[in-house]
TITORBA-403322 format. One record per residue (C-alpha): chain; residue number from 1; x, y, z; residue in three letters. Coordinates in steps of 0.05 Angstrom, whole numbers. Layout:
// TITORBA-403322
+---+-----+--------+--------+--------+-----+
! c !   k !     c1 !     c2 !     c3 !   r !
+---+-----+--------+--------+--------+-----+
! A ! NUM !      X !      Y !      Z ! ALA !
...
+---+-----+--------+--------+--------+-----+
//
This chain:
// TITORBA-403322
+---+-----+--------+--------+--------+-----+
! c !   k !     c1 !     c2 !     c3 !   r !
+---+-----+--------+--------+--------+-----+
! A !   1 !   -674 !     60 !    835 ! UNK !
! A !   2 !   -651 !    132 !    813 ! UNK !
! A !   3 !   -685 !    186 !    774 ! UNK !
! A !   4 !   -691 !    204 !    717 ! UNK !
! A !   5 !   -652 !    268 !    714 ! UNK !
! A !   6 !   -598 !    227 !    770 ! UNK !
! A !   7 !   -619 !    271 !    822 ! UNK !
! A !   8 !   -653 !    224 !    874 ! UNK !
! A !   9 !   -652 !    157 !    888 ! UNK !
! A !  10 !   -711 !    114 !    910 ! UNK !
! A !  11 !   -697 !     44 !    961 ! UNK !
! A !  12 !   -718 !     20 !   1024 ! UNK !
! A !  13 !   -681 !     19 !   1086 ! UNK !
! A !  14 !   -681 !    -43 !   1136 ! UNK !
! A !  15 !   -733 !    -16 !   1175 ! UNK !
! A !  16 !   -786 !    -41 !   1110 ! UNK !
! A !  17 !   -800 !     40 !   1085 ! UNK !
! A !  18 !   -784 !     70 !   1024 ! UNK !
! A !  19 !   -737 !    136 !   1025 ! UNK !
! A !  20 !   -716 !    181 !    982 ! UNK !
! A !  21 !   -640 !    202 !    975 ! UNK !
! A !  22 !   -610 !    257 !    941 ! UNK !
! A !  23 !   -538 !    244 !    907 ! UNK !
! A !  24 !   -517 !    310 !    933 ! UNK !
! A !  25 !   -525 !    288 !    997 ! UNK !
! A !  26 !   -558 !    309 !   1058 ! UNK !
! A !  27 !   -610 !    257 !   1102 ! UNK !
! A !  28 !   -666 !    216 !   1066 ! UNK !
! A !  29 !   -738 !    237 !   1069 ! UNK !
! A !  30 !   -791 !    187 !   1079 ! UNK !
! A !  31 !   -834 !    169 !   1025 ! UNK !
! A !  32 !   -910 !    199 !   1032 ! UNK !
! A !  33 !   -952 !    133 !   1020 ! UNK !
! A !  34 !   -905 !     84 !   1005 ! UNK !
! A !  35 !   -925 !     21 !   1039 ! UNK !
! A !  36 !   -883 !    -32 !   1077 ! UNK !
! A !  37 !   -854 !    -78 !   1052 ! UNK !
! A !  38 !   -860 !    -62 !    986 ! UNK !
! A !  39 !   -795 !    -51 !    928 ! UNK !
! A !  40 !   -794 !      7 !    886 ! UNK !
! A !  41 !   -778 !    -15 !    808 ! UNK !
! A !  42 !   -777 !     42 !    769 ! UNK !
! A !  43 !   -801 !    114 !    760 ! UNK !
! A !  44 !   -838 !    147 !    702 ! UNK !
! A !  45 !   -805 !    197 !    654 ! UNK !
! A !  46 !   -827 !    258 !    688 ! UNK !
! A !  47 !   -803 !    231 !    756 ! UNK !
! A !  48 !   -863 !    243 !    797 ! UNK !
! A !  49 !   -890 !    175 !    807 ! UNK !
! A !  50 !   -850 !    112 !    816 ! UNK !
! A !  51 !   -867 !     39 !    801 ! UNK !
! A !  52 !   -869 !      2 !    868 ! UNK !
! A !  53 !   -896 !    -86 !    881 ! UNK !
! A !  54 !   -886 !   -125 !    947 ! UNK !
! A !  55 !   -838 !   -182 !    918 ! UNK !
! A !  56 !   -885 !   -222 !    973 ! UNK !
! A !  57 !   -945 !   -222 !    930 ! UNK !
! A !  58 !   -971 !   -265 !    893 ! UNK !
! A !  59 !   -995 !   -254 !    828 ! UNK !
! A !  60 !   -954 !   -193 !    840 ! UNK !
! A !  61 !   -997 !   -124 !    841 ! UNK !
! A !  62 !   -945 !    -61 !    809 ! UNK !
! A !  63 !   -974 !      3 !    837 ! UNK !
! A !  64 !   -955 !     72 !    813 ! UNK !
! A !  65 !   -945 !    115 !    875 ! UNK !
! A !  66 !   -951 !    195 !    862 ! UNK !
! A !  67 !   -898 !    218 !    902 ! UNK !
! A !  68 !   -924 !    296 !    916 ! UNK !
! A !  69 !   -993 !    266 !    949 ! UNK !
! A !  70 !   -977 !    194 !    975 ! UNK !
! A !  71 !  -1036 !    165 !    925 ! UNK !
! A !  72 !  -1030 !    103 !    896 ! UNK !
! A !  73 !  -1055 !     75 !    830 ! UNK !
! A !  74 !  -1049 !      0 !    804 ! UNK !
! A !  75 !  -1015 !    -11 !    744 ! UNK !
! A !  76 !  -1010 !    -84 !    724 ! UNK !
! A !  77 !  -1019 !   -148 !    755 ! UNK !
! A !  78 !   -961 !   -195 !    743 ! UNK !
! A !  79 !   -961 !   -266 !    734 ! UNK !
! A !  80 !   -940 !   -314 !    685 ! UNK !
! A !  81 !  -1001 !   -350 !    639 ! UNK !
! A !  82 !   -985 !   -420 !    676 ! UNK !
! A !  83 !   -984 !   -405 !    743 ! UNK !
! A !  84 !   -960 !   -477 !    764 ! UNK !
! A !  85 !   -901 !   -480 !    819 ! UNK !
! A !  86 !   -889 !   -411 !    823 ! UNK !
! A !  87 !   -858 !   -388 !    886 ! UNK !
! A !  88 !   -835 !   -320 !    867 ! UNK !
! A !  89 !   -835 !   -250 !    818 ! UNK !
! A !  90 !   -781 !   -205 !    815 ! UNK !
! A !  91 !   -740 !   -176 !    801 ! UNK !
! A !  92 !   -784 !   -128 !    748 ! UNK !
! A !  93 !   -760 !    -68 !    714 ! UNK !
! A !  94 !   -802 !    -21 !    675 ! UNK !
! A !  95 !   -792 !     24 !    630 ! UNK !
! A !  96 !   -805 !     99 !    647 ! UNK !
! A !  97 !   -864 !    105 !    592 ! UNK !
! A !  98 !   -890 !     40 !    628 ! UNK !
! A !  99 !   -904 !      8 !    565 ! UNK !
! A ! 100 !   -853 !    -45 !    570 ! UNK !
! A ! 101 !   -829 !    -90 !    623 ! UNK !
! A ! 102 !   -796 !   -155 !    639 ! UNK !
! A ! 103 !   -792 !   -195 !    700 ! UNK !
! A ! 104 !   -770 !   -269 !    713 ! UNK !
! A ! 105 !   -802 !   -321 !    763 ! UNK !
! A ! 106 !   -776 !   -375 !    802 ! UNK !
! A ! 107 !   -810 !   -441 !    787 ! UNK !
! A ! 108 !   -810 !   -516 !    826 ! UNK !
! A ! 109 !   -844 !   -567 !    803 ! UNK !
! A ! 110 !   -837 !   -637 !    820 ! UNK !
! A ! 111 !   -865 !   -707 !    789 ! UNK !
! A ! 112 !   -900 !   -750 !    845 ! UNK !
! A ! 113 !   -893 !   -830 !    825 ! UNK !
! A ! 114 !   -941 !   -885 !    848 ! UNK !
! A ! 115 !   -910 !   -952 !    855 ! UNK !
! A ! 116 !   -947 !  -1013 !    868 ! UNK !
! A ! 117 !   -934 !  -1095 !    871 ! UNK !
! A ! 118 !   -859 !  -1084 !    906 ! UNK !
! A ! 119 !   -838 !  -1135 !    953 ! UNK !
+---+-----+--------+--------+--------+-----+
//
C-alpha cells in the first residue's frame, strides 16, 4: 500500500508483521503496533495513520493504526447485511478521507434436499 506523497510503502513480510519501506531504498522498519496477521488497506490523506483488518476475521474489524505512537483506533466493522455463507472479506480499499470504501465477499451456499418413499 504506498503513501500518499509515494514516499513509503506499507506490506507485510512472510514472517506475519507489517513494515514500512521507503522507495528510495534502504532496509524496512518495523511497524510500532501493528499486529500479526493483520493487512494494511489504505492510509489517510495526511499519511500518519493507515487502515489495517485481519482478512481472518469475521465480521471483519478495520482499525486505524497511528503510526508515530503504535495506537490503534477502530474504524468500521465490515460485513455484508445477510451474513449467510460467508467465508471471507477482502480485499477492501478505502479511500484516504475514509469516507468511502468497497470490499467484496466470498459466499457458499448450498440447498440441502430431503427425499423420501425411494425404493
Amino acid at each position: 500500500m504506498i503513501s500518499p506523497n509515494g514516499k513509503t510503502v506499507a506490506a507485510v513480510q512472510f514472517d506475519h508483521k507489517g513494515y514500512l519501506f521507503s522507495t528510495e531504498g534502504g532496509e524496512p522498519r518495523g511497524i510500532n503496533g501493528f499486529p500479526e496477521r493483520y493487512i494494511p488497506v489504505g492510509w489517510t490523506n495526511d499519511g500518519q495513520l493507515l487502515f489495517i483488518y485481519n482478512p481472518g476475521d469475521l465480521p471483519s474489524k478495520v482499525e486505524r493504526l497511528n503510526l508515530a505512537t503504535g495506537q490503534r483506533q477502530p474504524w468500521k466493522t465490515l460485513i455484508p447485511p445477510d451474513a449467510a455463507g460467508i467465508v471471507s472479506l477482502g480485499p477492501i480499499l478505502i479511500t484516504p478521507d475514509g469516507n468511502s470504501y468497497v470490499y467484496e465477499y466470498l459466499r457458499t451456499l448450498s440447498d440441502l434436499y430431503l427425499v423420501e418413499g425411494i425404493k
